[in-house]
C-alpha positions as CSV (number, residue, x, y, z in Angstrom):
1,X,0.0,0.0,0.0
2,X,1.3,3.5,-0.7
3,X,1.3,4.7,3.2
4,X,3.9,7.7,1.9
5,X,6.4,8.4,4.3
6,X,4.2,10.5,6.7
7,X,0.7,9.6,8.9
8,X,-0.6,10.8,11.9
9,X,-3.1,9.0,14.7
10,X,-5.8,9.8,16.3
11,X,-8.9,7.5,18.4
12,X,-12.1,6.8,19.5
13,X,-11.2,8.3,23.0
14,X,-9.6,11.3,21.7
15,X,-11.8,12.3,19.1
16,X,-15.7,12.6,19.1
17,X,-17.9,10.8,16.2
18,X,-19.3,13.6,14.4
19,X,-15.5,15.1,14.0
20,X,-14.0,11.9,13.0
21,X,-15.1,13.3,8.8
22,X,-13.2,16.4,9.8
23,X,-9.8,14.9,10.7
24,X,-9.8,12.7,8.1
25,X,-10.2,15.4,5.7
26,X,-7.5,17.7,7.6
27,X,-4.7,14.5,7.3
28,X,-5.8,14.4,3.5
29,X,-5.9,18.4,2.8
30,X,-2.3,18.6,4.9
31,X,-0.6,15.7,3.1
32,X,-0.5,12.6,5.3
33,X,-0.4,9.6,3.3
34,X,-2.1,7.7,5.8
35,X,-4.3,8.0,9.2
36,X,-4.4,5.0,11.6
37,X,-7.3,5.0,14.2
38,X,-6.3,3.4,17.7
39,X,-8.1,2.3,20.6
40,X,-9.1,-1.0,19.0
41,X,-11.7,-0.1,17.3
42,X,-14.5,-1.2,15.0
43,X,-14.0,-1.5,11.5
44,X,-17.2,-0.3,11.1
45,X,-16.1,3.4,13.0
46,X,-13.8,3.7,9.9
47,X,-16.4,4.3,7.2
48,X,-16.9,8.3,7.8
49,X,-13.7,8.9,7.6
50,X,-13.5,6.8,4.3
51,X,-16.1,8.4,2.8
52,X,-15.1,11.7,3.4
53,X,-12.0,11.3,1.6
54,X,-10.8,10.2,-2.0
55,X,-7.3,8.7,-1.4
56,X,-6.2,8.7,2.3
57,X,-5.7,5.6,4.0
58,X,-7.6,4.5,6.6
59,X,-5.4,2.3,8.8
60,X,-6.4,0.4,13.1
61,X,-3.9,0.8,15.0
62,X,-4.5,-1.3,16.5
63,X,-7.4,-3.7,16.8
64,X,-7.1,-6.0,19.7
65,X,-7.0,-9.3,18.9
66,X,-8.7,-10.1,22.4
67,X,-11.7,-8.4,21.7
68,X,-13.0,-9.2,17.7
69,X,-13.4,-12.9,16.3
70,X,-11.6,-12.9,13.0
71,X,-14.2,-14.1,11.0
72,X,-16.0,-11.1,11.8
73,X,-12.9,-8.9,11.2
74,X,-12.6,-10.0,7.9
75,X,-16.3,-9.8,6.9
76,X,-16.3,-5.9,8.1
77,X,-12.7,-5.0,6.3
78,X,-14.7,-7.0,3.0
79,X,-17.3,-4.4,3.3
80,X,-15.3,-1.4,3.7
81,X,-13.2,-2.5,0.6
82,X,-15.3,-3.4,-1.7
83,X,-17.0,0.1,-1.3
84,X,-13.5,2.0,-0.9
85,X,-11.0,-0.6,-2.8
86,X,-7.3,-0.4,-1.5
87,X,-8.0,2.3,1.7
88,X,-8.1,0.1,4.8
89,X,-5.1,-1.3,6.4
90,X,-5.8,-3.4,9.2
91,X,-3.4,-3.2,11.9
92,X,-3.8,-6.1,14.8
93,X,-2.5,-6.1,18.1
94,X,-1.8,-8.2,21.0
95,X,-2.4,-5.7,23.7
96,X,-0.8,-6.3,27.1
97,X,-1.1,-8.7,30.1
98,X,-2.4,-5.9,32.3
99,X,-5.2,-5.0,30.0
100,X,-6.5,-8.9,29.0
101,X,-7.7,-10.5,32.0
102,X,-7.3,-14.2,29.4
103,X,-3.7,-12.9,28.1
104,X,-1.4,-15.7,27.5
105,X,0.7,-17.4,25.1
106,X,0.6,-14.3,22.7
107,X,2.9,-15.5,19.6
108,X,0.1,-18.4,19.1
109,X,-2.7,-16.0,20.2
110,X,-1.3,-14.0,16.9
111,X,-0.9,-16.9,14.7
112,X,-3.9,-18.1,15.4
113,X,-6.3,-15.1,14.6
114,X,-4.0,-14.5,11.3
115,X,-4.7,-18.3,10.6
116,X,-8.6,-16.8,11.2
117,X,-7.8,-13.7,8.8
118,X,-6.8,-16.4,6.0
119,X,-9.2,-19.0,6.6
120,X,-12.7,-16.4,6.4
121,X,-14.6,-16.1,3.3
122,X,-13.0,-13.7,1.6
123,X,-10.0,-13.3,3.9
124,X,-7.9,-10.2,4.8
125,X,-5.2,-10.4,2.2
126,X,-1.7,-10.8,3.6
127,X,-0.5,-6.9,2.6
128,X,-3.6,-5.6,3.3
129,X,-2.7,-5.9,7.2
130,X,0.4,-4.8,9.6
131,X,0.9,-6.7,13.0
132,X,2.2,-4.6,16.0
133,X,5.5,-6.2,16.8
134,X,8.3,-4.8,19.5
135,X,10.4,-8.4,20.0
136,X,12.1,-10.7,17.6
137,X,9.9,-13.1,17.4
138,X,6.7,-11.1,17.0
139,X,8.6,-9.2,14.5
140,X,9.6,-12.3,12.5
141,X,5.7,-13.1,12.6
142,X,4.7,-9.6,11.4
143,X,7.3,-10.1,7.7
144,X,5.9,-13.9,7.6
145,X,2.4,-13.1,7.5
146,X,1.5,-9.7,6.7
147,X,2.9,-6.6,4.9
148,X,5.0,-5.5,8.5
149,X,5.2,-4.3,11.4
150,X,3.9,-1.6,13.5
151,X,6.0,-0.9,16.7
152,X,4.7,1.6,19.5
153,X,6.6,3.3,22.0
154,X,10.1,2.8,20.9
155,X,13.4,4.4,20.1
156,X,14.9,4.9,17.0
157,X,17.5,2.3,17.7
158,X,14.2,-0.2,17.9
159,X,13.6,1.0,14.1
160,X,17.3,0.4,13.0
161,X,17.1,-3.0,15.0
162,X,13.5,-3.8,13.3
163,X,15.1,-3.1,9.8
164,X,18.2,-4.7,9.9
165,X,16.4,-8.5,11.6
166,X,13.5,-7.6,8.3
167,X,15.5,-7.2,6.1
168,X,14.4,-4.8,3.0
169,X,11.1,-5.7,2.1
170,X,8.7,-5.7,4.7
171,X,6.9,-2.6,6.4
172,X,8.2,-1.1,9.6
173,X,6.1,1.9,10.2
174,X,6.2,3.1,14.0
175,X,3.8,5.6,15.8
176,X,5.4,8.2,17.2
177,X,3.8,10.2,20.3
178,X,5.3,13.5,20.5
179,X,4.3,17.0,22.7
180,X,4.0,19.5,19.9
181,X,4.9,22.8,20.7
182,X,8.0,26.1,21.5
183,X,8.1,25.0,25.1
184,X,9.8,21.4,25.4
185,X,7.0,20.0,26.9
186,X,9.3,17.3,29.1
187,X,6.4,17.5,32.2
188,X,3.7,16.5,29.8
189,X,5.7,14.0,28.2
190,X,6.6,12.1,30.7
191,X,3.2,12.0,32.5
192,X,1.9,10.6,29.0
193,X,4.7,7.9,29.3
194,X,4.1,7.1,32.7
195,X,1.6,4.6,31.9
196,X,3.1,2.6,29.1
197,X,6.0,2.3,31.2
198,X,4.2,0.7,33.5
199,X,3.6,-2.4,31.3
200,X,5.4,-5.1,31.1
201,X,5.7,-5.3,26.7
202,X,7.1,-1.7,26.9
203,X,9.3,-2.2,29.8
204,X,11.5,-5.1,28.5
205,X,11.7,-3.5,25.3
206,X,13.5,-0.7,26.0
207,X,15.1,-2.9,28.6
208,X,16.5,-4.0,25.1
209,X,17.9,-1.2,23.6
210,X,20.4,-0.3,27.1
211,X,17.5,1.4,29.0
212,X,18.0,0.6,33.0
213,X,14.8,-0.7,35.1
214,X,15.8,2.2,37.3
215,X,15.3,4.8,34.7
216,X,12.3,3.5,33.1
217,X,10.2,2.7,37.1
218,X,11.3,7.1,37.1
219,X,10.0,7.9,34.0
220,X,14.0,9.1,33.3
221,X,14.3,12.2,31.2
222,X,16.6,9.9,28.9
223,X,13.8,7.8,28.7
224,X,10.9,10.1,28.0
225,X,13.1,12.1,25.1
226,X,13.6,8.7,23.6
227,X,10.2,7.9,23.5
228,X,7.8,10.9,23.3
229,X,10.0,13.6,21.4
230,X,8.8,17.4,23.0
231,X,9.3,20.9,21.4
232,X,9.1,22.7,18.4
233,X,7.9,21.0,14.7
234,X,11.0,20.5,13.5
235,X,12.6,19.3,16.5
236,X,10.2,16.8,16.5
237,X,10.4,16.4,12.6
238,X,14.0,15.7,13.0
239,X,13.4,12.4,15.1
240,X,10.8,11.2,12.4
241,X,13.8,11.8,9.9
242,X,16.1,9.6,12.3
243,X,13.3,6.7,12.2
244,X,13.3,7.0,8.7
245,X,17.1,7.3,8.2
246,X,17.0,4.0,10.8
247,X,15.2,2.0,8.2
248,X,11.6,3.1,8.7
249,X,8.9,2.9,5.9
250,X,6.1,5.4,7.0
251,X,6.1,6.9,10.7
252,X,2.6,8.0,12.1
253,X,2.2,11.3,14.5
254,X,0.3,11.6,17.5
255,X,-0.1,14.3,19.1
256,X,0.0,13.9,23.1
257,X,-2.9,15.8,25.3
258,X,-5.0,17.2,21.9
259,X,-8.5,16.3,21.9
260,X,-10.6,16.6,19.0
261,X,-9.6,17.8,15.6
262,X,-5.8,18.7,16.0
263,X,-5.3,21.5,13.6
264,X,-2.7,22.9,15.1
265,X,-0.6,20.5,15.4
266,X,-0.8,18.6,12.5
267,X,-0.9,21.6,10.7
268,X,2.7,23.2,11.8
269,X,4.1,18.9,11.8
270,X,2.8,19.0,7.5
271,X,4.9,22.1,8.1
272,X,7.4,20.7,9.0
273,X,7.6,17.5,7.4
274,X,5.7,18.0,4.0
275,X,7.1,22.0,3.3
């Protein structure tokens, strides 16, 4: 799928239902290639948006593979394509052990529900979906049976390792939170972060990439400028370019603390990013 290089993020608990049209429409009008929709939702929530553009993307990220049967997936991402052919990506997730009282086992929980995506009538084509994917193996799974990967809450040394085990053809296309704005925004960054640090999945990752238990239980600044980039557009624009220099494919913006339509800060990151 042509994703471009550039998307941003937004959800169901961040934006209302009758402005969903309307930020579509503003990541079309400013340039973004492609907007993902988080907070596992419905495939069903993504026709507005659809239908009030002619060419973005429409991508989850991510639905929760806890919470839809893939049978039913499949039969909702039929419907949206066959009225808007090629504008859905479906990104699937395996959410965390915190957040899924039956969470275990989650490489075969995975393979299992993509075994569901190819076995329904019609299924989800393998490049028409993106697996989110932090460690090796998860990653490996994300090339073997879908287009790629789509890591959260990561470093740009996660990206360069993503790239190199992947090799050159399949996606990697991490979201990025970032605090858009003059001020560097390092207090409201790191309350954001405070709760993804908290789980487990997050946690050993960066435990991975030479960040200490000690720093990541404090919410380190080391830590929070890794992870949730703070300050002006093209500060921020400059760790995208890093991701992408790292081996990225497509990086999607979200923009910490902004509810309902974004303008501003999508606006001045097109700035930034598009010219």
């Amino acid at each position: 799928m042509e994703l471009g290089s550039f998307g941003v993020w937004t959800g169901g608990r961040t934006v209302a239902e009758a402005d969903r049209p309307e930020v579509a429409q503003l990541a079309e009008q400013l340039g973004f290639g492609a907007l993902w929709f988080g907070f596992s939702p419905r495939l069903t929530d993504m026709r507005p948006m659809l239908a009030a553009t002619e060419r973005l993307i429409i991508a989850t990220g991510i639905v929760n593979v806890w919470h839809y049967e893939p049978e039913e997936l499949a039969a909702e991402f039929a419907a949206l394509d066959q009225e808007f052919p090629g504008r859905t990506l479906l990104g699937v997730g395996i959410a965390h052990p915190e957040s899924v009282e039956q969470y275990a086992r989650p490489l075969t929980k995975m393979s299992a529900f993509l075994d569901g995506l190819d076995r329904a009538a019609p299924p989800v084509p393998k490049d028409r979906r993106c697996v989110a994917a932090l460690g090796p193996k998860m990653l490996d799974l994300s090339a073997e049976r879908s287009l790629g990967a789509h890591p959260y809450f990561t470093p740009v040394e996660h990206t360069r390792y993503a790239r190199e085990r992947l090799g050159p053809g399949p996606l990697v296309a991490p979201e990025l939170a970032c605090v858009v704005g003059e001020d560097p925004g390092r207090a409201a960054a790191r309350e954001y972060a405070r709760f993804y640090l908290r789980l487990k999945n997050y946690a050993t990752n960066l435990e991975r990439f030479g960040f200490t238990g000690d720093e990541i239980a404090a919410a380190s600044d080391r830590v929070v400028d890794a992870i949730v980039p703070q300050g002006s557009p093209e500060r921020i624009a400059s760790v995208v370019r890093a991701h992408l220099d790292a081996g990225a494919d497509h990086v999607c913006l979200q923009a910490v603390g902004v509810q309902g339509v974004p303008r501003e800060q999508w606006t001045a990151l097109a700035q930034a990013l598009l010219g």
